[in-house]
C-alpha positions as CSV (number, residue, x, y, z in Angstrom):
1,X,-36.3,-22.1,-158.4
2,X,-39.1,-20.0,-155.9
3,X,-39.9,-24.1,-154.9
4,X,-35.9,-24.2,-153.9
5,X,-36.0,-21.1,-152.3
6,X,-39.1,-22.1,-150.3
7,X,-38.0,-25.4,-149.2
8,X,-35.3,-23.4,-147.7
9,X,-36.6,-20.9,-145.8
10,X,-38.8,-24.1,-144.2
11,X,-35.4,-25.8,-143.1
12,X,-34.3,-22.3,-141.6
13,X,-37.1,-21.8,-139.8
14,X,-36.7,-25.7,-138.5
15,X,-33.4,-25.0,-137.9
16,X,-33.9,-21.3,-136.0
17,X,-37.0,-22.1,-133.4
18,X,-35.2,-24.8,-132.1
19,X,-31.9,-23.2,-131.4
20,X,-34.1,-20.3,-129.9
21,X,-35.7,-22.5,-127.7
22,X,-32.5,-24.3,-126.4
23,X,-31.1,-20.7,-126.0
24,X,-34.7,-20.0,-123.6
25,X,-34.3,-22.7,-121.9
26,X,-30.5,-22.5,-121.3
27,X,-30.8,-19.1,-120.0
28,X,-33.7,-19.4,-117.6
29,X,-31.9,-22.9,-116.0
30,X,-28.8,-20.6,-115.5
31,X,-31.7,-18.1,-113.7
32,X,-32.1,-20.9,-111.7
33,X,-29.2,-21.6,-110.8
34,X,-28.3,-18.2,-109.8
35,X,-31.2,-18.0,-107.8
36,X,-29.9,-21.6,-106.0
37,X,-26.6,-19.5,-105.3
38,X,-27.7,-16.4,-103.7
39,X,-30.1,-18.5,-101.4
């Protein structure tokens, strides 16, 4: 069962970091962008 609970927390972790990272990236393009507008 701790091999089950293991192998789990791995495919959260795979699963978090990238959604993080598309968050990141989503908010510093809309930065960007904003920047673009005000200009």
């Amino acid at each position: 069962m701790d091999e089950l609970g293991i192998f789990f927390s791995r495919l959260d972790v795979l699963f978090i970091v990238p959604l993080l990272l598309i968050l990141f990236v989503y908010e510093l393009v809309s930065l960007l962008k904003s920047r673009k507008v005000n200009k």
